[in-house]
N, C-alpha and C positions, 0 to 999 in steps of 0.2 A: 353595137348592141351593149346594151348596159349589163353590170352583171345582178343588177336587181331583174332586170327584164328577161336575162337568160335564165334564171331562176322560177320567175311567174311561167315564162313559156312550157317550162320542164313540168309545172303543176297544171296548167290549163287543161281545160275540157274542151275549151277552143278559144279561136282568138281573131282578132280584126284586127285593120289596118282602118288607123287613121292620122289624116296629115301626115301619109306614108311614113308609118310607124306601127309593126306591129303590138297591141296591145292585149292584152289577155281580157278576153270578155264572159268566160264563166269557168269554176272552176271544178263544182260539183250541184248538185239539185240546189235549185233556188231555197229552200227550205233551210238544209245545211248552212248553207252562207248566209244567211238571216241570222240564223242561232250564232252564228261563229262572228259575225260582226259586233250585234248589240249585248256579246258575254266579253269581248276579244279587244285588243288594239289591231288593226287594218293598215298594212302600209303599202300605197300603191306609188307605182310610179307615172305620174303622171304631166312627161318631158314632152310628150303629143301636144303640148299646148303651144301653140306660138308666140312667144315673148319678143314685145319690145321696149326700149328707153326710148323717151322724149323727152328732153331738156332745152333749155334757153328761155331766154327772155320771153320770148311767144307762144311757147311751148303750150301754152294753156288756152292760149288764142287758137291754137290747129283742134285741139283737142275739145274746144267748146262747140268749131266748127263740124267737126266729125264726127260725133256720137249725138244719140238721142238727149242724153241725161244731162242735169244740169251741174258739171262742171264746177261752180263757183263753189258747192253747197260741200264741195270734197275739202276737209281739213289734211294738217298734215298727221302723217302715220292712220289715216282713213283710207277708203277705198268705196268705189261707186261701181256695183253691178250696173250696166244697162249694156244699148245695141246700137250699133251700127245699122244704116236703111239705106236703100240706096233713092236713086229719083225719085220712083213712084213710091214711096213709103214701106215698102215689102225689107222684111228683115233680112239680112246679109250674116251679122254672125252677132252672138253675146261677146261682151269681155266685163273682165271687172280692170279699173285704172286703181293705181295704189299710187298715191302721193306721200312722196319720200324727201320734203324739204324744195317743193320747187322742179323735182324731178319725178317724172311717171314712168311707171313702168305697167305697160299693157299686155293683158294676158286673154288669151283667144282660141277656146277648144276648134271650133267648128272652121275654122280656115289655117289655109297652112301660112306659113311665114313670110312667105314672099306676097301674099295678098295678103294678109295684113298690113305690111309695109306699103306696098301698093294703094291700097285704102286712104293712108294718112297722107301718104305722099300727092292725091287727087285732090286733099281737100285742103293742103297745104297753103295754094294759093299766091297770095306776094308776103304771106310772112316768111323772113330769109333766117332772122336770130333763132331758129330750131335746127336741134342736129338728133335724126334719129338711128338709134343702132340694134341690128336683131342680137336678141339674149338666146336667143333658139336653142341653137347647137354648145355654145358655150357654157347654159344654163341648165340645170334640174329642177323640175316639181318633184318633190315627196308629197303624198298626203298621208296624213293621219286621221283617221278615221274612227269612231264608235265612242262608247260610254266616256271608256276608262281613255280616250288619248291625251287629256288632257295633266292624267299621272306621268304617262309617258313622255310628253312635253318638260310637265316640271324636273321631271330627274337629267332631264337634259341637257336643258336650259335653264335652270333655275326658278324663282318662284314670282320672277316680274311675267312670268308668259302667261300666269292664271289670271290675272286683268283684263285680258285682251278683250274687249267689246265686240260684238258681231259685225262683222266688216271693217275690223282694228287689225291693222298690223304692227312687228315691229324690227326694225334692222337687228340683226344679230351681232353682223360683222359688215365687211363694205358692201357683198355680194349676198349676203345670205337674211331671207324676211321668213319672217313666220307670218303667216296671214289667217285670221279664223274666218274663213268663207262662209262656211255651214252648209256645204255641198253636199 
């Protein structure tokens, strides 16, 4: 347990699990949290996501196969919301891909880590030049959230992160993106 999430727990009014992970899911009257978000900076933790890398040569060939969205249309330091379907067309889970120079990394609220990977690994096929790896446990989501986060961004990271375009990201360090979702 993280110590941002031992923190949330200690405030919650209650809380879920997902992708066995308990997460705090409310914390006083919806009303409250309305006012306190769109006046406030909001910082959730949001590690419940399944993350993973795809890289190689093919990597973009697994990835064009597996997901709905069209793949080619993703630049780099871009990102393409769409889903996953399985046989009969019915949805399986959302993710957004961020292209980071050649390398993807996939992120996926609605399934845990091990199906996700499962996922790509089905639809893998005879491409061999891809190596993929979970970021799950290794990795953190923060978000930031409401009016003002994008103050709180700048003072953090300086004044290249007020650019960012909607569904722009950018590497900070080797490990670390800032991504503007608009979740």
């Amino acid at each position: 347990m993280s110590r941002l999430l031992a923190l949330h727990n200690e405030q919650a009014k209650s809380v879920v699990e997902k992708n066995g992970i308990e997460v705090p899911n409310q914390y006083s009257d919806l009303d409250k949290e309305y006012y306190a978000l769109r006046h406030n900076v909001a910082l959730s933790d949001y590690s419940h996501y399944s993350k993973l890398k795809i890289e190689g040569d093919e990597a973009f060939d697994v990835l064009d196969v597996a997901v709905a969205g069209d793949v080619a249309e993703i630049r780099d330091e871009q990102t393409l919301y769409t889903v996953i379907l399985d046989d009969a067309g019915n949805i399986i889970t959302d993710v957004y891909i961020m292209n980071d120079d050649d390398t993807y990394v996939v992120l996926a609220e609605h399934v845990d880590d091990e199906t996700l990977l499962s996922l790509f690994e089905e639809r893998k096929g005879d491409f061999e030049d891809v190596e993929m790896t979970s970021l799950t446990q290794s990795h953190a989501i923060i978000a930031m959230e409401g009016p003002y986060s994008w103050e709180l961004a700048k003072e953090i990271y300086g004044m290249d992160v007020i650019g960012i375009p909607f569904l722009g990201f950018i590497a900070l360090e080797e490990d670390t993106y800032l991504l503007r979702a608009g979740k």
